[in-house]
C-alpha positions in Angstrom: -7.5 -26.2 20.7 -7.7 -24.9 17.5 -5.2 -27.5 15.8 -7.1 -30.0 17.8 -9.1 -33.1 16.4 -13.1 -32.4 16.4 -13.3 -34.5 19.2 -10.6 -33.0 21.4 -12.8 -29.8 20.7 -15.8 -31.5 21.6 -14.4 -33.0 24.9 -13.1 -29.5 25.7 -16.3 -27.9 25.9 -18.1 -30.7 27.5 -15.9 -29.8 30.3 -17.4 -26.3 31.0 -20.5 -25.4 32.3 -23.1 -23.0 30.9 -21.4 -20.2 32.8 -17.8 -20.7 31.6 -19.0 -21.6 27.7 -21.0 -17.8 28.0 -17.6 -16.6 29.2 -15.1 -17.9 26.8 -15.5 -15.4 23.8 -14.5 -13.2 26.4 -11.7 -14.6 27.7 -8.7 -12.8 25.7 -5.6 -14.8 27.3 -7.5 -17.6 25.9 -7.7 -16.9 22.5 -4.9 -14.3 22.4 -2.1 -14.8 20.2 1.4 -14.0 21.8 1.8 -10.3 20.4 -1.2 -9.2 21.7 -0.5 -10.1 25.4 1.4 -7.5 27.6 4.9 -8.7 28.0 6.0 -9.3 31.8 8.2 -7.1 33.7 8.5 -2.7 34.7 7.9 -1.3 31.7 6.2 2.1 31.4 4.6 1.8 27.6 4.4 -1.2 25.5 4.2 -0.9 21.8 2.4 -3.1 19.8 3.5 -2.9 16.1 2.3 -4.9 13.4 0.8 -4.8 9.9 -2.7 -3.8 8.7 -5.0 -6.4 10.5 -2.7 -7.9 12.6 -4.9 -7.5 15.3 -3.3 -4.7 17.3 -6.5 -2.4 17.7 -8.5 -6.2 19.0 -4.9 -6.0 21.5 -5.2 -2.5 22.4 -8.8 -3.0 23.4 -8.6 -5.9 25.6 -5.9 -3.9 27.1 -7.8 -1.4 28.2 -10.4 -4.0 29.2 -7.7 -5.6 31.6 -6.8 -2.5 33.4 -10.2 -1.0 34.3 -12.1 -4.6 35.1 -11.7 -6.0 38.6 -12.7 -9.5 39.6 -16.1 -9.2 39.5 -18.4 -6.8 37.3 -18.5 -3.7 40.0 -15.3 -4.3 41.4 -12.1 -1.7 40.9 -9.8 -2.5 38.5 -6.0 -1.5 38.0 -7.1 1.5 36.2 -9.5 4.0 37.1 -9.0 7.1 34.7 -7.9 6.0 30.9 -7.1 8.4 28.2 -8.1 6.8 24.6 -6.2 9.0 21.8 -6.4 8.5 18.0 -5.3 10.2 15.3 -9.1 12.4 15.0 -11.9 11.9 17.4 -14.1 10.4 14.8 -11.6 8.0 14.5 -10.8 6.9 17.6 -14.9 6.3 18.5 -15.3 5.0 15.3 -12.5 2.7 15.8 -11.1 2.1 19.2 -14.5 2.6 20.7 -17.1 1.2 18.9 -15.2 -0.5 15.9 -15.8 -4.6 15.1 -12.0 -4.7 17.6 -12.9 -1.7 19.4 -13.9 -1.7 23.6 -17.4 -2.1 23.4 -17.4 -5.1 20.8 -15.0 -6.9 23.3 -16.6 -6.6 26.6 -19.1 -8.7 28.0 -22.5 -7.9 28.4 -22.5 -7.4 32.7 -19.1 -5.5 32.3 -19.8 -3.2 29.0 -19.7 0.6 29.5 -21.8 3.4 28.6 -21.3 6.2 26.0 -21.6 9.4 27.6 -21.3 11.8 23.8 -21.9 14.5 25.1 -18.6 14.4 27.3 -16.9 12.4 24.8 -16.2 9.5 27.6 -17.4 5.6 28.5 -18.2 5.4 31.7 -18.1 1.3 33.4 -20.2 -0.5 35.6 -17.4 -0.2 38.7 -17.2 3.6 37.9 -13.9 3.6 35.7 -13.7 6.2 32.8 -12.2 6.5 29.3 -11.7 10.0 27.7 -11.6 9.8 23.9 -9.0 12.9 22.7 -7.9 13.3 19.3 -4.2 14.1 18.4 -5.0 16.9 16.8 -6.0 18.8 19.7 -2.5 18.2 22.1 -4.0 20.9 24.1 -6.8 19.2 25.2 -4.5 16.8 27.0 -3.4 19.7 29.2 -4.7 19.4 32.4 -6.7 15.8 32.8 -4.7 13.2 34.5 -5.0 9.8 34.2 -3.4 6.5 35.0 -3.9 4.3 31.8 -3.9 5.1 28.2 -4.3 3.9 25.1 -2.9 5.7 22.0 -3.5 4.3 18.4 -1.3 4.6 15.1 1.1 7.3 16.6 2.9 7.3 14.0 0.2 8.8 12.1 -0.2 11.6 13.9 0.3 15.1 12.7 1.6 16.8 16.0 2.9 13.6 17.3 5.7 14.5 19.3 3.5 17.4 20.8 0.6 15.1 21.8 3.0 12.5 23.5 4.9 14.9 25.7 1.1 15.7 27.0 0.1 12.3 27.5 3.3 11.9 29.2 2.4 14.7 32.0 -1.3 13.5 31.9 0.0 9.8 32.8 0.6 10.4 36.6 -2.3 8.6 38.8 -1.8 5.3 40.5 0.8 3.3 41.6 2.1 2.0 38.4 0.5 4.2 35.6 1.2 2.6 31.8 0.5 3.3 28.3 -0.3 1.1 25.4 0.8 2.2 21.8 -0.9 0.4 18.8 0.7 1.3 15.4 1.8 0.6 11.7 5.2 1.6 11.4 6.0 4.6 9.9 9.0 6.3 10.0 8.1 9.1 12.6 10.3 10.9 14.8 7.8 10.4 17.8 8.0 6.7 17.3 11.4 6.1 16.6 12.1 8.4 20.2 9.5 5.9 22.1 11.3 2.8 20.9 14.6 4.0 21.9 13.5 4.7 25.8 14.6 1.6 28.2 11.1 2.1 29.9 9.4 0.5 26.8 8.7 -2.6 25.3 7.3 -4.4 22.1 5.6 -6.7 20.4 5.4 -7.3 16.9 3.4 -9.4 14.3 2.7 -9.0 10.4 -0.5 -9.3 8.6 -0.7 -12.8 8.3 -0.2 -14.0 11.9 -4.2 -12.5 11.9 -4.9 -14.4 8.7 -7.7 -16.6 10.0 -9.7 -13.3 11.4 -8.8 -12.2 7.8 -11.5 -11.8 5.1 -10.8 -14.5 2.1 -8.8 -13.9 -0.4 -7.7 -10.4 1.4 -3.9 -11.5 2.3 -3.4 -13.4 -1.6 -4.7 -10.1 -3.0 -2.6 -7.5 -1.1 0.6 -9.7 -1.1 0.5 -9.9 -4.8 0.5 -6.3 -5.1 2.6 -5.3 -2.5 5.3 -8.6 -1.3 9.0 -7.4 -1.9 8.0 -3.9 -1.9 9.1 -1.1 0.8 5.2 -0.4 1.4 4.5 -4.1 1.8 7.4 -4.9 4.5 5.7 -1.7 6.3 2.2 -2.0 5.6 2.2 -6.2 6.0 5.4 -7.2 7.6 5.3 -4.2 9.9 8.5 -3.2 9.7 9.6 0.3 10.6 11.7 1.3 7.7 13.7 4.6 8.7 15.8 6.6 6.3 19.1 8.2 7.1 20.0 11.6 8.0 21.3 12.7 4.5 20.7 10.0 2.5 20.7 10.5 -1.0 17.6 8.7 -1.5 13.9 8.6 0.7 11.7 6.1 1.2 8.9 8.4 -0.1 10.0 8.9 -3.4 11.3 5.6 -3.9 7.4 4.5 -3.3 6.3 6.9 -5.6 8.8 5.7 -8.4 7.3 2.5 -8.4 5.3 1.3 -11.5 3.1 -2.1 -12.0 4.1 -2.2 -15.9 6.8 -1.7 -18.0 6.6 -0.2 -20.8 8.3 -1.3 -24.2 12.3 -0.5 -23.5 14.9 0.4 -26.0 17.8 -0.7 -24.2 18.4 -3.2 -21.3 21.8 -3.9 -19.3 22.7 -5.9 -16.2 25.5 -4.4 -14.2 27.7 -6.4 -12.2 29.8 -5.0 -8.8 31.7 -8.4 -8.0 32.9 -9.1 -4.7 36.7 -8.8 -4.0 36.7 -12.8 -2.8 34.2 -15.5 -3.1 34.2 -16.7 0.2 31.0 -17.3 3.2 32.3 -13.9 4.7 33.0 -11.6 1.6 29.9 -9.4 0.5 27.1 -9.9 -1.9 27.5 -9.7 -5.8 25.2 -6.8 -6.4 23.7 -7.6 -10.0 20.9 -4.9 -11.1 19.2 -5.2 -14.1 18.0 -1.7 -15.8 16.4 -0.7 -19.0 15.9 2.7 -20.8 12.9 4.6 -22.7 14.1 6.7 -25.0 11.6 10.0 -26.0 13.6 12.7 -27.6 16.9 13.8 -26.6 18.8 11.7 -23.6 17.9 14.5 -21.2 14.5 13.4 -21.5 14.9 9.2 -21.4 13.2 7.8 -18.8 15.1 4.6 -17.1 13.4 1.7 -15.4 14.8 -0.9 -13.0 13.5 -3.7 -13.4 14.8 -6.8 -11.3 17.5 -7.1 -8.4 19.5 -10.7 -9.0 22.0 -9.9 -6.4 23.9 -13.1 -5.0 24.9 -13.9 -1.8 28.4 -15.2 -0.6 29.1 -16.4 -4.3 31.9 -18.0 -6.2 33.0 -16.2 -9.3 31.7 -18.8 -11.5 28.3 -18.6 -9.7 28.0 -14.9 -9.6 29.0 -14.5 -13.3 26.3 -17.0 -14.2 23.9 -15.3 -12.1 24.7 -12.6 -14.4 24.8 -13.9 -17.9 21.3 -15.9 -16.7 19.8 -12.1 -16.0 21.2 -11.3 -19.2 19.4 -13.9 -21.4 15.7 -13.6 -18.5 15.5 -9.8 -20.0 17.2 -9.8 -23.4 19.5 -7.4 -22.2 21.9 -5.7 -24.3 25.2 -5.3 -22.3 26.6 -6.5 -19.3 28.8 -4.1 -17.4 31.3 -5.0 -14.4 33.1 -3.3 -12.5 37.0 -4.0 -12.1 38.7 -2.2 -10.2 38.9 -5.2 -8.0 39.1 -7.7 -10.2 40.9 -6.2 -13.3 40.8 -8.6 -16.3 39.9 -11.8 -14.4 36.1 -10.1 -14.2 36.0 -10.3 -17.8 37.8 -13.9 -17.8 35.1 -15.4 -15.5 32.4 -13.8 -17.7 33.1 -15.2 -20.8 34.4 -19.0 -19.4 30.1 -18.9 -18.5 29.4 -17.2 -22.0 32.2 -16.5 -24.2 30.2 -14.5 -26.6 28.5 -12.0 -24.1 28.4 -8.3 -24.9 31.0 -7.0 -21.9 32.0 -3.8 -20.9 34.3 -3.2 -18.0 33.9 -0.3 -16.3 36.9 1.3 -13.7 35.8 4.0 -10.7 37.4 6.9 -10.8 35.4 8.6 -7.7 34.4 7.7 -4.3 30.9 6.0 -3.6 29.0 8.8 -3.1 30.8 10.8 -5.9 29.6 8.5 -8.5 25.6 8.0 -6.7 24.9 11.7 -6.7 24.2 12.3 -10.3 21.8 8.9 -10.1 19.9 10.5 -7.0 19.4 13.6 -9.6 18.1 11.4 -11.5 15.3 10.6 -9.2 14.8 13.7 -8.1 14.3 14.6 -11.8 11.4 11.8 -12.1 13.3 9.7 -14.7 13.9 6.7 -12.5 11.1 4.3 -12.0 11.2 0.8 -9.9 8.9 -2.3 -10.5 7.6 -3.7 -7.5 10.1 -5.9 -5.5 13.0 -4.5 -5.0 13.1 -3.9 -1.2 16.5 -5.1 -0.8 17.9 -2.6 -3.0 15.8 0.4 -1.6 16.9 -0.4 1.7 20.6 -0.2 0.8 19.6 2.8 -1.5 17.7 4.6 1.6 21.9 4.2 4.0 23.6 5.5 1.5 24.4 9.3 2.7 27.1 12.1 1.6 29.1 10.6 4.4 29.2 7.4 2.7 26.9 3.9 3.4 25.8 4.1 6.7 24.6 0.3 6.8 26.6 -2.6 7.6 29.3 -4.3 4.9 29.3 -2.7 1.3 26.5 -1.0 -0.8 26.5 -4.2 -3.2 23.3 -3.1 -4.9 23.5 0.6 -4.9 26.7 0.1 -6.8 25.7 -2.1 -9.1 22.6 0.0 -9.8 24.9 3.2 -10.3 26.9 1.6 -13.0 23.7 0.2 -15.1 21.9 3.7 -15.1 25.5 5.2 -15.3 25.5 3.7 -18.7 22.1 4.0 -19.5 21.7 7.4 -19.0 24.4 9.6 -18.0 26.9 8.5 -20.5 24.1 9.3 -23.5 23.2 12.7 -22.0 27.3 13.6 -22.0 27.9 12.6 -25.6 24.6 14.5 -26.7 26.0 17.4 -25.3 29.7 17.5 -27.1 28.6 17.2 -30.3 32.3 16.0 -31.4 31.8 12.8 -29.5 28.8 11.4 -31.1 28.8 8.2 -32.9 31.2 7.1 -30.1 29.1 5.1 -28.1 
């Protein structure tokens, strides 16, 4: 209906009668969108993950509205006995209870329940119950049973894995007792357990699947700061992003690293890792482009990485003037290729694209993870920053472990990275320190 004409609109509601036009706000599988609808089959908790106002508390809500409502305003629903846990108790009334999405906003006036503060609990018309209990408190789940509940941005939640295991042997009335999980993704042990169990299911959605409940200009304003970013592919696409056991880099600190402005660099390259063939199967031509700050010796520079122009499935000739074109976008200095694969037709297919191009071909010695380590120190040190947008990278940066890459095909983009700050700022600091050497490079 809402893609209908005004007329279809019109004829629609001069269809209904007084009594089903008063009902209609109410009606959730009417205006629901498909995320927010409890998928079909035996499943034991379904988990609604989305981005920030995708409309997963407005979901978790109506939920809880379906299980406890019967037919008619006094009759028994599915639900008798629901638990309602948020990350605090303020937040979960303030939120799940009496928020603009929360229970009481959604129900209808003959089915609404009644606040009871002093026992923390709604109480509704047919004599179902909802305990509000906050995650900080996993004791207070000892003992109550119930056969509903609705649990909200678990991934939050400081004692997570604590407070779940006493939901779980709370959640033991009825016939067919269920939980509903409403969360941003984060990447939290207690989630990532709950999505692996075959007793649960999920939806998804991003932000803007919500975007006509969305206040104006809301979506343009946080998907200018935040598209192509880690945070924004959590925080708006909803994606849980989960780091590695021993990866060299985190999630955490890449977020941290990131800056909105550059400041005026001394020294820009683009490095190159080409792909062994250019075919639809072979892997991606990682192409990073890096700059340098230089304050003081090179122990204290201060490198910034500042666009991912990696290609896909790329001919030489494409990949090189993929290259040359970053080259020219950021007045780079140098480009820098790896050849171990290539040898001396890397440096050919350069220069037929630009035959005058600053090159420097670069051979590895060590494995991978040999050559990443001193970058990660890098980071660690705080002399690595990221603009905005370079998710792609991060997520290749986030699988690569002391085992090796731990994601699928090769670490295009992590080795491409390791060369440009390789030359930026490891081979400075080495020829600072042997005094002999200086002048060299």
């Amino acid at each position: 209906m809402a893609s209908g004409t005004a007329e279809q609109q019109a004829a629609f509601l001069d269809e209904l009668s007084d009594d089903e036009i008063y009902a209609l706000p109410y009606l959730f599988d009417f205006w629901a969108m498909d995320h927010q609808l409890p998928p079909k089959g035996d499943w034991r908790t379904w988990v609604i993950m989305g981005g920030r106002g995708a409309g997963k508390t407005r979901a978790g809500a109506e939920w809880v509205r379906s299980m406890v409502e019967g037919a008619r305003p006094r009759d028994k629903g599915r639900a008798n006995r629901v638990a309602i846990v948020g990350e605090t108790f303020d937040q979960a009334r303030e939120v799940m209870v009496f928020g603009d999405s929360g229970i009481m906003a959604c129900s209808p006036p003959d089915r609404r329940p009644t606040w009871v503060s002093g026992r923390k609990m709604l109480v509704w018309p047919n004599g179902a119950t909802a305990q509000v209990f906050s995650a900080f408190d996993p004791e207070s789940l000892r003992g109550p049973q119930f056969d509903a509940v609705w649990a909200d941005e678990i991934a939050k939640w400081k004692r997570g894995a604590e407070t779940w295991d006493m939901i779980q042997f709370g959640l033991r009335l009825g016939d067919d007792p269920r939980a509903c999980v409403t969360t941003t993704p984060r990447n939290a042990d207690v989630l990532k357990s709950l999505l692996e169990r075959e007793s649960t299911v999920m939806t998804h959605a991003p932000t803007h699947a919500n975007r006509a409940n969305l206040a104006a200009g809301f979506l343009e304003e946080v998907e200018r700061r935040y598209a192509g970013t880690r945070l924004g592919r959590q925080e708006l696409d909803g994606v849980l992003l989960t780091d590695v056991e021993g990866a060299l880099w985190r999630s955490v600190d890449l977020q941290s690293a990131q800056v909105d402005q550059l400041p005026s660099l001394d020294r820009i390259v683009v490095a190159v890792d080409p792909p062994v063939t250019g075919h639809k199967g072979s892997d991606d031509c990682g192409i990073i482009v890096a700059g340098v700050k230089m304050d003081g010796p090179p122990q204290n520079w201060t490198a910034y990485v500042i666009e991912d122009a990696t290609v896909s499935a790329a001919k030489p000739s494409d990949w090189a003037k993929a290259a040359v074109d970053a080259m020219k976008r950021h007045g780079a200095d140098r480009l820098i290729a790896e050849v171990n694969q290539g040898g001396a037709l890397v440096e050919t297919v350069v220069r037929q694209v630009d035959p005058l191009v600053a090159y420097r071909a670069v051979r590895a010695s060590k494995g991978k993870v040999a050559r990443a380590e001193p970058i990660a120190a890098l980071y660690e040190q705080g002399r690595v920053r990221h603009v905005r947008g370079l998710s792609d990278l991060e997520d290749q940066m986030c699988m690569m472990t002391l085992r090796g890459f731990d994601g699928a095909g090769s670490p295009d983009r992590v080795d491409a990275l390791v060369w440009a700050l390789h030359d930026l700022v490891i081979v400075p600091s080495a020829q600072y320190r042997a005094p002999r050497m200086r002048g060299l490079y």
